[in-house]
C-alpha positions in Angstrom: 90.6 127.3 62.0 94.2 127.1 62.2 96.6 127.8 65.5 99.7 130.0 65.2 102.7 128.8 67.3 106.3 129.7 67.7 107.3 126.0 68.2 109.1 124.6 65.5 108.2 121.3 65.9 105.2 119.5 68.1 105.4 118.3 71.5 104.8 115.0 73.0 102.2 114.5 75.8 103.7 113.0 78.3 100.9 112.6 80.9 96.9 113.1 79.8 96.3 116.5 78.9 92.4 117.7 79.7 91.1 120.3 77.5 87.9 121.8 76.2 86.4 122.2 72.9 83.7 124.0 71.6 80.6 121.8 69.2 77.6 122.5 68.2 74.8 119.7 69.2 74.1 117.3 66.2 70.7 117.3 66.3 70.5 121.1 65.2 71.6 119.1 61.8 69.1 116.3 61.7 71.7 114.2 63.3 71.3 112.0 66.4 71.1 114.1 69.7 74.0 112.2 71.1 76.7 113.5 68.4 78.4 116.5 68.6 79.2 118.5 64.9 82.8 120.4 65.4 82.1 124.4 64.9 84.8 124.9 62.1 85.4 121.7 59.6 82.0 119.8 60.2 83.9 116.7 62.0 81.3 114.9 64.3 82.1 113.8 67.8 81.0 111.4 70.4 81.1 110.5 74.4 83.8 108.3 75.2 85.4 107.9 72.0 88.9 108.9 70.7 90.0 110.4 67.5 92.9 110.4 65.7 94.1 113.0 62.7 96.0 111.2 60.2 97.3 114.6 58.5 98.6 116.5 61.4 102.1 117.4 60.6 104.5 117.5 63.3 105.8 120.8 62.6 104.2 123.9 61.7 103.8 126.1 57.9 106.0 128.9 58.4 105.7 132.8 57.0 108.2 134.3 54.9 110.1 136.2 58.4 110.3 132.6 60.4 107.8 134.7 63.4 105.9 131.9 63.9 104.0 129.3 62.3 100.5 127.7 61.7 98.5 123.9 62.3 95.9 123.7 60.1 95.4 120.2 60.4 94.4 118.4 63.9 91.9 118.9 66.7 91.6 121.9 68.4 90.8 122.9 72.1 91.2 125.5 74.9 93.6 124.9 77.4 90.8 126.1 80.2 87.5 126.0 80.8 87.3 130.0 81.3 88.7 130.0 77.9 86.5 128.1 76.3 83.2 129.6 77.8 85.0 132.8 76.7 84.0 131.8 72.9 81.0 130.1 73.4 77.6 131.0 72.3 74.5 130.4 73.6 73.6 127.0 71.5 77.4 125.6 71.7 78.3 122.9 73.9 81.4 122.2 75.9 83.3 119.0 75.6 86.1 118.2 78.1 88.1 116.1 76.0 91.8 114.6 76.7 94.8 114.6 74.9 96.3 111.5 75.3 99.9 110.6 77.1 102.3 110.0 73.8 99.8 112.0 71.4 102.0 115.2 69.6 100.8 118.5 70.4 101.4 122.2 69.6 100.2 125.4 71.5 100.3 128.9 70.9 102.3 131.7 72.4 100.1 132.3 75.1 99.1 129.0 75.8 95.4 129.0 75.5 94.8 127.1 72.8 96.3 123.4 71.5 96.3 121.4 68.4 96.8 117.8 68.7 97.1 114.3 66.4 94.7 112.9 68.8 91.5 113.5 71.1 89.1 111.8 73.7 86.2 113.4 74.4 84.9 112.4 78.1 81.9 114.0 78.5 79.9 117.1 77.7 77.7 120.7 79.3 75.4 123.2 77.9 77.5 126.3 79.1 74.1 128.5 79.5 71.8 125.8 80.8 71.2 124.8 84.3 72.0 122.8 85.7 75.9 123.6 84.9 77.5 119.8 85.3 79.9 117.6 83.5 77.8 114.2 81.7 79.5 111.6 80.8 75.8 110.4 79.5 74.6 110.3 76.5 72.1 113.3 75.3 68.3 112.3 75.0 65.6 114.0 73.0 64.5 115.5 76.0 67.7 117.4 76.4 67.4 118.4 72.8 64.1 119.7 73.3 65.0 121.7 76.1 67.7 123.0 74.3 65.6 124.0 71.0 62.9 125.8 73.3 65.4 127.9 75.4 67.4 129.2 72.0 64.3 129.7 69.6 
């Protein structure tokens, strides 16, 4: 996955900024039910814990014509919740997560999307469960269960 932008160079967070990204549940993979396996590059998440991308580049790989550029490297998120829910499909899981204040940052032209150097992930939903709620709490077998019977 990579973002396009038209910024030349990344921003700097100034306050917290909340966003949402898209994981698949871990233990689809064997994993334990309270880690979350990114959609794109495999990276695995948790509740409460903050990442940071060591190769993020603070400015972006421009084409040939200087239209725009692209971040490979960093986490990404939607700016929205709508957004997010937008992509998801019926096994993803939604994590609001947080950019933190002095973290670097890019976004694209229509500013739905970031990439950042760093990312908290506060807590997490099933999009197409009930009930629809934020938890901060940390998934149990039960939950996976529930999950595995609804999708297959």
């Amino acid at each position: 996955m990579c973002l396009f932008t038209h910024l030349g160079e990344a921003c700097t967070a100034e306050k917290d900024i909340t966003c949402y990204k898209l994981v698949y549940p871990g233990d689809r993979w064997n994993m334990p039910v309270n880690v979350f396996k990114g959609t794109v590059m495999d990276f695995l998440y948790k509740v409460g814990e903050t990442y940071d991308e060591p190769e993020f580049r603070s400015t972006p790989v421009f084409d040939r014509k200087g239209n725009g550029g692209d971040v490979y490297k960093g986490f990404h998120s939607y700016r929205t919740l709508g957004e997010a829910v937008s992509w998801a499909v019926k096994w993803t899981i939604i994590l609001k997560c947080v950019i933190p204040a002095g973290s670097r940052y890019f976004y694209d032209p229509n500013k739905t999307q970031y990439c950042s150097d760093k990312l908290k992930i506060v807590a997490w939903r099933q999009p197409f469960m009930r009930p629809r709620r934020w938890s901060t709490e940390q998934r149990t077998d039960a939950d996976a269960i529930k999950a595995f019977n609804m999708y297959n």
